[in-house]
C-alpha positions as a LaTeX table, in Angstrom:
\begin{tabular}{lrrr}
\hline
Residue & $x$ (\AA) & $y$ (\AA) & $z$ (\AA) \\
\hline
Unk1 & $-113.99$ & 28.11 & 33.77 \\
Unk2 & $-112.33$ & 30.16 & 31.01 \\
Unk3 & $-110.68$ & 28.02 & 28.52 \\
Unk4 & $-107.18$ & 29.75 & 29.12 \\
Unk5 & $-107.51$ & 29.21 & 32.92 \\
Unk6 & $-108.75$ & 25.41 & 32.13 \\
Unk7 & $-105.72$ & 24.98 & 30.25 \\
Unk8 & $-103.05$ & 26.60 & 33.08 \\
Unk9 & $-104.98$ & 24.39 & 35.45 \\
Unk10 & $-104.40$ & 21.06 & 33.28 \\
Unk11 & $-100.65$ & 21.71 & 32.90 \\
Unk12 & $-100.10$ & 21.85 & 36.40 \\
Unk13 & $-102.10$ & 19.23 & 37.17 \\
Unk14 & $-99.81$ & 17.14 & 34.89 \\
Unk15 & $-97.07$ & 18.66 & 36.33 \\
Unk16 & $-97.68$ & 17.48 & 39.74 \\
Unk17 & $-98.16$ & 13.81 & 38.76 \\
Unk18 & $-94.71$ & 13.60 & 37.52 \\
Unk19 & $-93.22$ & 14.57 & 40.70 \\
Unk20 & $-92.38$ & 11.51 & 42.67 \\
Unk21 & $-94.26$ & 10.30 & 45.95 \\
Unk22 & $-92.17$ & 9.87 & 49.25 \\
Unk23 & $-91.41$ & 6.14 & 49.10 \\
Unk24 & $-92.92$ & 3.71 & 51.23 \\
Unk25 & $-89.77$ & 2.22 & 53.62 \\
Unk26 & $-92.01$ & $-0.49$ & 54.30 \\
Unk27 & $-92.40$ & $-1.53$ & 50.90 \\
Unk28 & $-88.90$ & $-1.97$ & 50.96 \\
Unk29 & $-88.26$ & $-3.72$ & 53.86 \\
Unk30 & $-90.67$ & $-6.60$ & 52.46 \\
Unk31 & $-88.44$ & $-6.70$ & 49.61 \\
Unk32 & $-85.12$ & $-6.84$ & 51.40 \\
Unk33 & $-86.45$ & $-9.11$ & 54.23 \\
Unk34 & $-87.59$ & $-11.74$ & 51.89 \\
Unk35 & $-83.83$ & $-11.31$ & 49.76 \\
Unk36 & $-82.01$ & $-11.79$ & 52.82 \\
Unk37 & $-84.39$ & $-14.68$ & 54.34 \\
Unk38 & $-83.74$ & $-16.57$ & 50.64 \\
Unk39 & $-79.83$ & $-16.28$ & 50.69 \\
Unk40 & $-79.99$ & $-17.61$ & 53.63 \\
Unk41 & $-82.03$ & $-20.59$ & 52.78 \\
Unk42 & $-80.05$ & $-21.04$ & 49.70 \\
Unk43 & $-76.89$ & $-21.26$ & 51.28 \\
Unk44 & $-75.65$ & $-18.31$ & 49.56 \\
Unk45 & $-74.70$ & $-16.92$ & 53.27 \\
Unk46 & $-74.49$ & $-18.26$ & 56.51 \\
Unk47 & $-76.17$ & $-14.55$ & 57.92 \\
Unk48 & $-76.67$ & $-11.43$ & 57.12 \\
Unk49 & $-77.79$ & $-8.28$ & 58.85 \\
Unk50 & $-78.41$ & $-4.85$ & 56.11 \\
Unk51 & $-79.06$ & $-1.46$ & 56.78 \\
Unk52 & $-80.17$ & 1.42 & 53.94 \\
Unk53 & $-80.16$ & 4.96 & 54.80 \\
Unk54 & $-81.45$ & 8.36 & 52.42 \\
Unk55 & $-80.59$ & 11.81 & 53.32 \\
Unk56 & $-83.65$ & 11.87 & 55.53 \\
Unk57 & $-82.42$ & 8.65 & 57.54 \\
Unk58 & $-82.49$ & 5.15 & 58.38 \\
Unk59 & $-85.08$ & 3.42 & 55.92 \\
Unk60 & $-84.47$ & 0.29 & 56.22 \\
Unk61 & $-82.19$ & $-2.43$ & 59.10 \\
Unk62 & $-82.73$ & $-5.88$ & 58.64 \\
Unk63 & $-80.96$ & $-9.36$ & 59.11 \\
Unk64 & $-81.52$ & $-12.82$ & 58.83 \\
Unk65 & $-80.16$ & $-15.80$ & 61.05 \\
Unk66 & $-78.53$ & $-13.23$ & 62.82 \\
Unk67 & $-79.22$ & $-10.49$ & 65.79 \\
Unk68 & $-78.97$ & $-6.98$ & 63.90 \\
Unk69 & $-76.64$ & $-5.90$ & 66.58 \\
Unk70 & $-73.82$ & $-8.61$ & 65.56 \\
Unk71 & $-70.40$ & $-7.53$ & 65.40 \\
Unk72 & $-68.47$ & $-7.96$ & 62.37 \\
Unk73 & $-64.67$ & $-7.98$ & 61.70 \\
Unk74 & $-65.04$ & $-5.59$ & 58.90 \\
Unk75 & $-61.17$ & $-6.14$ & 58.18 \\
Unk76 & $-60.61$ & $-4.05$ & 54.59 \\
Unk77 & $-63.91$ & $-1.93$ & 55.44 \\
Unk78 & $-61.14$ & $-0.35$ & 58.39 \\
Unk79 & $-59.41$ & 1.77 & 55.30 \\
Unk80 & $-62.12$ & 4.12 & 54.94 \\
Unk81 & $-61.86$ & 4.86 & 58.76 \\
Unk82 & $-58.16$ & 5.94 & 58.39 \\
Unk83 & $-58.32$ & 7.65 & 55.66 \\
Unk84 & $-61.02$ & 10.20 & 56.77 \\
Unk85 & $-58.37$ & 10.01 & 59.42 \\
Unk86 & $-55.59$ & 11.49 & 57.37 \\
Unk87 & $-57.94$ & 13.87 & 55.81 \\
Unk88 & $-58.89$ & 15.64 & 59.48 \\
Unk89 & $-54.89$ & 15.77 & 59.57 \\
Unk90 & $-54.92$ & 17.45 & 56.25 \\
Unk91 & $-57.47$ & 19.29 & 57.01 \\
Unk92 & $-55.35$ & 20.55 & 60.23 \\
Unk93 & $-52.26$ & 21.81 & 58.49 \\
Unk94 & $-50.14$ & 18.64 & 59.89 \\
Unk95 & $-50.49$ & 16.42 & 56.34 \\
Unk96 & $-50.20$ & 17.50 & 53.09 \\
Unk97 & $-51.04$ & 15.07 & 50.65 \\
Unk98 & $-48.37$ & 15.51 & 47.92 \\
Unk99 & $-45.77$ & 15.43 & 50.41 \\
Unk100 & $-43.14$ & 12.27 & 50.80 \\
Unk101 & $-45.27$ & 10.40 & 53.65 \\
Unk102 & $-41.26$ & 9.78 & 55.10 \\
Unk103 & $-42.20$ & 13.22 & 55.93 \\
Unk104 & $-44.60$ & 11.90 & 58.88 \\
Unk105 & $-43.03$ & 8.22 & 59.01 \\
Unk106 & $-39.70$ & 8.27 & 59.06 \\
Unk107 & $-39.46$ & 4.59 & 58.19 \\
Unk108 & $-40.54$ & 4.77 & 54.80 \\
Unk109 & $-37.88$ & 6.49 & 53.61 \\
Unk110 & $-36.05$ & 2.71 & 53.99 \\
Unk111 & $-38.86$ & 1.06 & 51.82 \\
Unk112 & $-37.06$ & $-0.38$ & 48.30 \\
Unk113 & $-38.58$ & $-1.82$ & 45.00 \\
Unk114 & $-38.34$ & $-5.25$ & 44.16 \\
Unk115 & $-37.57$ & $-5.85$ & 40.71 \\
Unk116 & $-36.48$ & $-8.95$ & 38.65 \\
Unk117 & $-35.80$ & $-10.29$ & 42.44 \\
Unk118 & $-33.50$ & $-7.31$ & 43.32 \\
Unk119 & $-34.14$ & $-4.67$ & 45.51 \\
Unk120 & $-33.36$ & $-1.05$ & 44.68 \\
Unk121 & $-34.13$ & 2.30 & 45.91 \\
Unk122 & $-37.03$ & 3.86 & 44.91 \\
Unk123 & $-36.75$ & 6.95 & 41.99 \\
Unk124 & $-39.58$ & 9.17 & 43.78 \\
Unk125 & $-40.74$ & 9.17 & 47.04 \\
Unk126 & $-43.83$ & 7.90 & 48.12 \\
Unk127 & $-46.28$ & 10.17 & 49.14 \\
Unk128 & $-49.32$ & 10.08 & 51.44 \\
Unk129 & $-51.83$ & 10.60 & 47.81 \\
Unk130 & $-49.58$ & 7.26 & 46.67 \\
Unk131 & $-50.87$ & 5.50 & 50.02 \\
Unk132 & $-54.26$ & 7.04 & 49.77 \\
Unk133 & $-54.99$ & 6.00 & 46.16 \\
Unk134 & $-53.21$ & 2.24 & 46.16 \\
Unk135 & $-50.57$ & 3.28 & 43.76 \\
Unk136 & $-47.72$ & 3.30 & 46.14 \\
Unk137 & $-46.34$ & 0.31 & 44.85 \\
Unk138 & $-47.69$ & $-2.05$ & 47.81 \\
Unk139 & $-49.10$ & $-4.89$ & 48.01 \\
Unk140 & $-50.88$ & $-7.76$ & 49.80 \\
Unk141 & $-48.66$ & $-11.40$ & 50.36 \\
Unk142 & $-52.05$ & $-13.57$ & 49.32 \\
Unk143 & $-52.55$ & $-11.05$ & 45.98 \\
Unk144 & $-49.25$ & $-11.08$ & 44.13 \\
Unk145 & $-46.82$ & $-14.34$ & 43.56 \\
Unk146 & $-43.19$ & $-12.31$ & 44.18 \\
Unk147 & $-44.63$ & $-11.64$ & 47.72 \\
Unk148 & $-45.86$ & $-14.60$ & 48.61 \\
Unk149 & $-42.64$ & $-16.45$ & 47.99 \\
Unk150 & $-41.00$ & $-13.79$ & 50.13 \\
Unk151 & $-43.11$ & $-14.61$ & 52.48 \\
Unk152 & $-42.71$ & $-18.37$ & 52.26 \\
Unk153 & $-39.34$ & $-18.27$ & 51.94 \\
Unk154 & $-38.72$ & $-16.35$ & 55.17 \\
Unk155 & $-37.45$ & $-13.14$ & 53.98 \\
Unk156 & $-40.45$ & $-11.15$ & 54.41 \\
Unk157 & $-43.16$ & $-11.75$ & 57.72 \\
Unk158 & $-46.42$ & $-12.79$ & 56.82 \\
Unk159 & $-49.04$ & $-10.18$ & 58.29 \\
Unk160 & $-51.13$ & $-13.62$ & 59.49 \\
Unk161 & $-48.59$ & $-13.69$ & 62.28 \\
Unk162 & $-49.99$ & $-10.51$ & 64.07 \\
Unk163 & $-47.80$ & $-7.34$ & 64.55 \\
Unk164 & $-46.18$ & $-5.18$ & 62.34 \\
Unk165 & $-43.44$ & $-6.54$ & 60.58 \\
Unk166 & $-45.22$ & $-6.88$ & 57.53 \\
Unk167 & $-44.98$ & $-3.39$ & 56.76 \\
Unk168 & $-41.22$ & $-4.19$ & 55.68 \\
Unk169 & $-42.55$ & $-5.76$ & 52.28 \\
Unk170 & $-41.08$ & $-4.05$ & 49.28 \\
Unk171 & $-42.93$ & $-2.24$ & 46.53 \\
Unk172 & $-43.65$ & $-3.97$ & 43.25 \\
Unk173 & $-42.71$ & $-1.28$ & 41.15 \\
Unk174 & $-42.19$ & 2.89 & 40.97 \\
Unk175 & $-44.90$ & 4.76 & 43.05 \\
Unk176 & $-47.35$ & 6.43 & 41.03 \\
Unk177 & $-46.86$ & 3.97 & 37.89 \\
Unk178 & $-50.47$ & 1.98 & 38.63 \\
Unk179 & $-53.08$ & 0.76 & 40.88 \\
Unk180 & $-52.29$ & $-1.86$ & 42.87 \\
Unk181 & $-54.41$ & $-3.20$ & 46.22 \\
Unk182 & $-52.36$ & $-3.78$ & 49.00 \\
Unk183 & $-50.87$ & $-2.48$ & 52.55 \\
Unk184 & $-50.87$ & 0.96 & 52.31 \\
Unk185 & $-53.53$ & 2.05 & 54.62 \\
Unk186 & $-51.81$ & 0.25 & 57.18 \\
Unk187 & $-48.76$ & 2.62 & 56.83 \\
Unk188 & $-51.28$ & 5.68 & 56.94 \\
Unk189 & $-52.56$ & 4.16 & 60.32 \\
Unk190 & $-49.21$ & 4.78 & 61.40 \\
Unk191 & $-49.09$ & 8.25 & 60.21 \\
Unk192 & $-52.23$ & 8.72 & 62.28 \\
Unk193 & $-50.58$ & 8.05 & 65.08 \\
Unk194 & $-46.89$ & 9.74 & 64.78 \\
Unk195 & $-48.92$ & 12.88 & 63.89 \\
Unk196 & $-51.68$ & 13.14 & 66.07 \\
Unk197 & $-49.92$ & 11.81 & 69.31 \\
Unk198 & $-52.57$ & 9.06 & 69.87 \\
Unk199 & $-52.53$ & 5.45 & 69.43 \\
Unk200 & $-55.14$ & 4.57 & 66.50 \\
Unk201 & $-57.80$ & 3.29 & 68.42 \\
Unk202 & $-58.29$ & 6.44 & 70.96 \\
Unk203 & $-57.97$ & 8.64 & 67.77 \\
Unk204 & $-60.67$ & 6.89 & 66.32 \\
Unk205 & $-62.66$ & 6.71 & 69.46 \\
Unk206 & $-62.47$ & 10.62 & 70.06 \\
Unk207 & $-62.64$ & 11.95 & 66.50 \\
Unk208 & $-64.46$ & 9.53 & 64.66 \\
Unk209 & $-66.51$ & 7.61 & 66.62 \\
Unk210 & $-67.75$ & 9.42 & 69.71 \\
Unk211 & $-69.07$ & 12.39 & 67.36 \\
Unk212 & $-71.22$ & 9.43 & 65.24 \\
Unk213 & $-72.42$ & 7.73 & 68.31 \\
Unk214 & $-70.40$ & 4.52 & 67.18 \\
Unk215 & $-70.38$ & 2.91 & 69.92 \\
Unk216 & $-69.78$ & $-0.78$ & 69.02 \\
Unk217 & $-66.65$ & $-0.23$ & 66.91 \\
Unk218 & $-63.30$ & $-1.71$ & 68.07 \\
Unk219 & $-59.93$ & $-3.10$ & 67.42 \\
Unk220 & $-60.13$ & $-5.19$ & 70.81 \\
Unk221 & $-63.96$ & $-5.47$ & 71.47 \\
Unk222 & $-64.53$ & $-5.79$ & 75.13 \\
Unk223 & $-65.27$ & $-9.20$ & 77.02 \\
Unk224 & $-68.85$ & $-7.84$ & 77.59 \\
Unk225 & $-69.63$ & $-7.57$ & 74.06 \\
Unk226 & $-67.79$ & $-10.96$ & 72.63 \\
Unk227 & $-71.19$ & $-12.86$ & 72.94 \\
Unk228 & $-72.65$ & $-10.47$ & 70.23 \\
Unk229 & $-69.02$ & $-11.26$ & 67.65 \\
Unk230 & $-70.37$ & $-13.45$ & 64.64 \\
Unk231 & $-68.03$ & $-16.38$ & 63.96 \\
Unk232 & $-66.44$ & $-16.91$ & 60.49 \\
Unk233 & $-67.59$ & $-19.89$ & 58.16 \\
Unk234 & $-66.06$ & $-20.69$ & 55.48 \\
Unk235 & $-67.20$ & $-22.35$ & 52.24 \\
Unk236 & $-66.35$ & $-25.84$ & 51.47 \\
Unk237 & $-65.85$ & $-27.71$ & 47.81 \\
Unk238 & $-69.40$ & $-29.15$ & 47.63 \\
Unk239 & $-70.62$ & $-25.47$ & 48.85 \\
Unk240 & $-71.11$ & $-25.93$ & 52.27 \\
Unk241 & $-70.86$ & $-23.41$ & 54.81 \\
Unk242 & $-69.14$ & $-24.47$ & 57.67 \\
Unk243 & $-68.82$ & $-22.64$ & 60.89 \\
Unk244 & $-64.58$ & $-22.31$ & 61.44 \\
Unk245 & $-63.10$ & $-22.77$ & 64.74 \\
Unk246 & $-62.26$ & $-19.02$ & 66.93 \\
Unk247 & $-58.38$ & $-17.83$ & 65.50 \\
Unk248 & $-56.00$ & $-17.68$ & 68.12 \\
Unk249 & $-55.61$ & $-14.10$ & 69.96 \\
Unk250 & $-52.55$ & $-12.75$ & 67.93 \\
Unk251 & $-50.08$ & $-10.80$ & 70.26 \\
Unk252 & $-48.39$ & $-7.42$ & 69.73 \\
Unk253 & $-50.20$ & $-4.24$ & 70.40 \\
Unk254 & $-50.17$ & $-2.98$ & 66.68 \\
Unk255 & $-53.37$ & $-1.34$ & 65.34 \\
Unk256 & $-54.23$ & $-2.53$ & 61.32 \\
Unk257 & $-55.43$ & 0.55 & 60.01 \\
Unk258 & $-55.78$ & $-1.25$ & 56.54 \\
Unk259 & $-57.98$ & $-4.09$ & 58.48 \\
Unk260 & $-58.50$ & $-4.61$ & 62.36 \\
Unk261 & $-61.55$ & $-2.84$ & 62.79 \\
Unk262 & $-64.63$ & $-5.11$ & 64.22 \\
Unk263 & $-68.31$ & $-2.88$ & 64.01 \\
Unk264 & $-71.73$ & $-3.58$ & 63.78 \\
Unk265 & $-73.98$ & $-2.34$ & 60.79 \\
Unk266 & $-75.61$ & 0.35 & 62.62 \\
Unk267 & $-72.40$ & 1.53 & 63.56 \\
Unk268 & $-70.64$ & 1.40 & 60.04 \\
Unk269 & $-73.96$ & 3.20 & 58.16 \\
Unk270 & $-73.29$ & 6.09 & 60.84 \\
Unk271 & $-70.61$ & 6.33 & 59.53 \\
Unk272 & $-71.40$ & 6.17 & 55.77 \\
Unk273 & $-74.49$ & 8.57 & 56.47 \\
Unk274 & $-71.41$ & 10.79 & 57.72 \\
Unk275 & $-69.93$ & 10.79 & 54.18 \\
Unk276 & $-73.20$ & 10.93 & 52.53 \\
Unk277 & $-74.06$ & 14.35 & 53.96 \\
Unk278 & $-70.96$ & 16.15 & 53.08 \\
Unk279 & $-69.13$ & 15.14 & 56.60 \\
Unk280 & $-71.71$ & 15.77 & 59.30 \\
Unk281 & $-74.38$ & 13.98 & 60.93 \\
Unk282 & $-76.42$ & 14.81 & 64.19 \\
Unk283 & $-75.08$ & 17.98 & 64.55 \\
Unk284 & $-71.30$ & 16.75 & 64.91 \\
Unk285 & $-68.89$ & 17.70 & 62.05 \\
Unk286 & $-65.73$ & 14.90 & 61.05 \\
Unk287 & $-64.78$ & 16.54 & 57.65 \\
Unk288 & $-65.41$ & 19.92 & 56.01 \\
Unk289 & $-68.02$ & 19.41 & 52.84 \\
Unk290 & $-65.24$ & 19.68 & 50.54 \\
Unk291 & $-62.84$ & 17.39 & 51.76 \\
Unk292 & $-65.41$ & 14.79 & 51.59 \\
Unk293 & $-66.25$ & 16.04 & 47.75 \\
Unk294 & $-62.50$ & 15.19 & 47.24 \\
Unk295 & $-62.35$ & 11.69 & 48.71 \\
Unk296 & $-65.41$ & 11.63 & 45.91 \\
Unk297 & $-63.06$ & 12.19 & 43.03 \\
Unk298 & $-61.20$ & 10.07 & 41.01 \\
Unk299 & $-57.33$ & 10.78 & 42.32 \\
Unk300 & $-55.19$ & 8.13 & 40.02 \\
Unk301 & $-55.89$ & 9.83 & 37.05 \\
Unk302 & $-55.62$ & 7.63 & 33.41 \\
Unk303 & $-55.04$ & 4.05 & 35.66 \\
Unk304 & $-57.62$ & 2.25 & 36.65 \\
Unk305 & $-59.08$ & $-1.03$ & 39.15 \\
Unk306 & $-58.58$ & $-4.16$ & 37.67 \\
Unk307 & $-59.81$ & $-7.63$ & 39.02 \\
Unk308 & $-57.86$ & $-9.01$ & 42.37 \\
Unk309 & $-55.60$ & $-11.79$ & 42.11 \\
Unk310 & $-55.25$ & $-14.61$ & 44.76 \\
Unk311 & $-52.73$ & $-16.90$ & 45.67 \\
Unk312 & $-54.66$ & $-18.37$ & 48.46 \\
Unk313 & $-58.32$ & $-19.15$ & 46.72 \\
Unk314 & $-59.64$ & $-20.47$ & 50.16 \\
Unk315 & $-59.43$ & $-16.93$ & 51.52 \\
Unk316 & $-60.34$ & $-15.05$ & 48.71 \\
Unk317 & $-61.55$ & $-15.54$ & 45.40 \\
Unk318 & $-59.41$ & $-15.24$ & 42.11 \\
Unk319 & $-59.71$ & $-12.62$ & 39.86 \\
Unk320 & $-62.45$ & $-10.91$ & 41.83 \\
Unk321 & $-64.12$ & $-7.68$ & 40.83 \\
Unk322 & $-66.01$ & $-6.02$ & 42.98 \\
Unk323 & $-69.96$ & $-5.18$ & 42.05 \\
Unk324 & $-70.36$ & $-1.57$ & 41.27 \\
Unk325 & $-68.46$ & $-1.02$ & 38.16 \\
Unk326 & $-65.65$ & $-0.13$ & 40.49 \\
Unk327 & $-63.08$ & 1.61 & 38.04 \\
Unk328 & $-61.42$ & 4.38 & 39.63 \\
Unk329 & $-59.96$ & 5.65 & 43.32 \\
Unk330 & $-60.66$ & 8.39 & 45.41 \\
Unk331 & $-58.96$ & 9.66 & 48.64 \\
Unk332 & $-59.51$ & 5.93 & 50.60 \\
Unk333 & $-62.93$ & 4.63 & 48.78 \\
Unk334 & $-62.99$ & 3.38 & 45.41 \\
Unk335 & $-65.65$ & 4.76 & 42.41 \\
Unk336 & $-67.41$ & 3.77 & 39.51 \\
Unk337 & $-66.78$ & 6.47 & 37.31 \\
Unk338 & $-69.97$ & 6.27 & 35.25 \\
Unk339 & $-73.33$ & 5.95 & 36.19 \\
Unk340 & $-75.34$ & 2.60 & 36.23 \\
Unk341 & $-78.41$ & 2.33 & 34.22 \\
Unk342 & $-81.22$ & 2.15 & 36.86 \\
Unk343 & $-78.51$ & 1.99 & 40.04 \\
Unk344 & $-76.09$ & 4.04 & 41.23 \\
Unk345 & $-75.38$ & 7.23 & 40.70 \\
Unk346 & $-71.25$ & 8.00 & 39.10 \\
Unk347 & $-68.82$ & 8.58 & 41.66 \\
Unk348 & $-70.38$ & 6.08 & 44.07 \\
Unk349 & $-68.37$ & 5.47 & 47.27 \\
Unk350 & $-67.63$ & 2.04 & 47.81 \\
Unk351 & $-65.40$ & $-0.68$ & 49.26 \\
Unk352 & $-65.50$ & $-4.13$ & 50.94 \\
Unk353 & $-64.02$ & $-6.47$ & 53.45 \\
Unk354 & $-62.03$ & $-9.93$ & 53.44 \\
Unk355 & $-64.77$ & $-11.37$ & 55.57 \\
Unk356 & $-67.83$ & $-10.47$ & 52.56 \\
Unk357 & $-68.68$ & $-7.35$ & 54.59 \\
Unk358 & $-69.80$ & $-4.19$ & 52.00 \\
Unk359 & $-70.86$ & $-0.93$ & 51.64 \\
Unk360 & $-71.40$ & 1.87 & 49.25 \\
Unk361 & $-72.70$ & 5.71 & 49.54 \\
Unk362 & $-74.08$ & 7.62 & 46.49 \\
Unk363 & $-73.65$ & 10.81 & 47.18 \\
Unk364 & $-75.52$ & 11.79 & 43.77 \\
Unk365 & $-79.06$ & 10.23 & 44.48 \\
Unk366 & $-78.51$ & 10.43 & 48.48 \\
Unk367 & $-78.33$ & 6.88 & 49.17 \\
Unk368 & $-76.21$ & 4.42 & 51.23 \\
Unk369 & $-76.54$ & 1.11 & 52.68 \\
Unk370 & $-74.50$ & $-1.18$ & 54.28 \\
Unk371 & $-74.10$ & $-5.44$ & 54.07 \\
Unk372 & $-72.45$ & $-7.45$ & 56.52 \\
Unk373 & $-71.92$ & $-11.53$ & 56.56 \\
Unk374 & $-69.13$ & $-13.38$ & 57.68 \\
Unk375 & $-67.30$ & $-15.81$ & 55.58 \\
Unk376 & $-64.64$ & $-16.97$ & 53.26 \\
Unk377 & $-63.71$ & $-16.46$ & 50.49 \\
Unk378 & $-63.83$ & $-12.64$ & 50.26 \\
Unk379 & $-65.79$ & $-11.91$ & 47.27 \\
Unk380 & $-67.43$ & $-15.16$ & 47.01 \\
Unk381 & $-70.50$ & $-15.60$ & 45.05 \\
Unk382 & $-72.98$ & $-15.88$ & 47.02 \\
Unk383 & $-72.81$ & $-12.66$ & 49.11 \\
Unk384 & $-71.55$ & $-10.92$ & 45.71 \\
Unk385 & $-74.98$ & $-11.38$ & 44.22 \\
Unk386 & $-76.96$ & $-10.38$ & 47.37 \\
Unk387 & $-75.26$ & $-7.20$ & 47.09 \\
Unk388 & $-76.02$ & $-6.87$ & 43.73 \\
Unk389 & $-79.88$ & $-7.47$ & 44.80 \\
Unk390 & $-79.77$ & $-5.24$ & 47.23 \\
Unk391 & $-78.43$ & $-2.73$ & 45.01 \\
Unk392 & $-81.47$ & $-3.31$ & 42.27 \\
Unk393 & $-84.05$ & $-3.62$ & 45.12 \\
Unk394 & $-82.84$ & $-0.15$ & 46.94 \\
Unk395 & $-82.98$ & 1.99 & 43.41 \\
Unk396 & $-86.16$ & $-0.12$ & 42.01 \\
Unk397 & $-87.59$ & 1.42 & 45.58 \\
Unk398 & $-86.33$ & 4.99 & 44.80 \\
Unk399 & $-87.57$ & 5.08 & 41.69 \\
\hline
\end{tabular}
């Protein structure tokens, strides 16, 4: 062989070796099965069923003291739901998301500020970006003290009681002035409906859900199906987990758009693959590539995430942060605005329910995975740092 030719052979030879073999999924699934068998035996949860999916598919479903096909009340991991709802309304002509969202719900023209224990009207009207990004001014009753006494004292109904009377809570300050976690995808549920003509649950069911083949996602999940709902425990002093009694069917017929959704996590990563390819999966389209790019982009601007406050510790933990480097909002899905060394990529979808149910999508290195238990606090420990494995396990694998 002629040197030259030698020499054009031997760079591409050591070209090829830098580009990256096909990972093994069952490499990781040893990994993950072992991780979710140990926080189990540790106590850390009571159960846990995960599910990890690249561009190319499903690489890796899982669980541990559980069937994989449990259903989950995913409570807070509902507001992703509704707001890709809102967005197929934008995306319609019917919502547009600077305007006031009185616009589409005519009661929150009526909503007032609280402020040094007066109310007053607002300056500027809320819009539907406010209610998409958290910085309407809303709250939650067990997250801020001026609330909660409201609540106590009568003057404003606790949304543990069931129905919608809740809504009525007034804003803590101006909208737009900062980030603040609380009921406002509950009022964009509610904009669903007025706009679209459909209660919440058959818009779901016919534009959401049907197209992903989600088949095991409810508000009400039907009496032949309650066997498979996983039952809440609850962690105790001395760090027990004990299993809590069932919570008395609330009445009313409203639809929590900011939290009544119950799913499975083969369900839920449907819908997160969804997201992760740009708004289609299977064949069947739910949002146009670049509405989904815009969920994907910070939308508050200069403010920013901080830790969540409880007044009720038992349900969820004070001054919690999310893992993830969660700094910044999108259009319904908080972001990390920055990369993590060796994780995910910047702009990484994520969010997280009451019950320790999680899931993230990084749209950058085409990965998403989904982790569901069932216990309280929200944001306790031990499932905290199981997602945090997972995380290291899942890019240690893609690497």
């Amino acid at each position: 062989m002629k040197p030259a030719l030698f020499l054009v052979n031997l760079v591409l030879l050591a070209g090829c070796s830098t580009v990256p073999r096909q990972a093994d999924p069952a490499a990781l699934a040893t990994t993950l099965e072992r991780m979710l068998q140990t926080a189990v035996d540790q106590k850390r949860v009571p159960g846990v069923v995960a599910m990890v999916a690249t561009g190319d598919g499903v690489v890796y479903d899982g669980a541990a003291s559980m069937n994989k096909d449990a259903i989950f009340a995913i409570a807070s991991m509902t507001k992703p739901v509704t707001s890709v709802a809102v967005m197929q309304l934008v995306e319609a002509g019917k919502v547009k998301v600077d305007e006031p969202a009185s616009t589409y719900v005519s009661e929150l023209a009526q909503v007032e500020v609280l402020e040094n224990g007066k109310l007053r009207a607002p300056q500027n009207p809320i819009t539907v970006r406010h209610l998409l990004t958290h910085t309407a001014g809303f709250t939650y009753e067990f997250m801020s003290p001026e609330i909660f006494e409201l609540v106590k004292s009568g003057k404003v109904a606790s949304m543990m009681a069931g129905g919608d009377a809740f809504l009525r809570a007034p804003l803590l300050f101006e909208p737009g002035l900062r980030w603040e976690y609380g009921i406002n995808i509950d009022w964009l549920g509610r904009l669903v409906e007025q706009v679209s003509g459909e209660k919440l649950d058959a818009y779901f069911r016919a534009h959401i859900f049907e197209p992903l083949g989600m088949h095991d996602s409810y508000f009400h999940v039907p009496a032949e199906k309650k066997a498979r709902m996983v039952k809440l425990h609850q962690r105790k002093e001395d760090g027990r987990l004990v299993e809590q009694p069932a919570p008395a069917a609330l009445g009313g017929t409203f639809l929590s758009g900011g939290g009544g959704l119950y799913s499975t996590a083969a369900d839920y990563l449907q819908f997160a693959r969804a997201i992760l390819n740009g708004g289609e999966l299977g064949g069947k389209r739910i949002l146009k590539p670049e509405t989904v790019a815009l969920m994907g982009q910070n939308q508050i601007g200069a403010l920013g995430l901080h830790p969540l406050r409880s007044m009720i510790p038992q349900f969820a933990k004070d001054n919690a942060v999310l893992p993830g480097a969660l700094d910044k909002f999108g259009f319904g899905f908080a972001l990390n605005s920055k990369a993590i060394e060796k994780g995910r990529g910047a702009n990484t979808l994520a969010w997280a329910g009451i019950f320790n149910t999680y899931f993230w999508i990084d749209r950058e290195k085409k990965v998403c995975a989904v982790l569901l238990s069932q216990m309280s606090p929200g944001l306790d420990d031990g499932p905290a740092k199981l997602l945090e494995e997972l995380d290291q396990a899942v890019y240690a694998w893609l690497r």
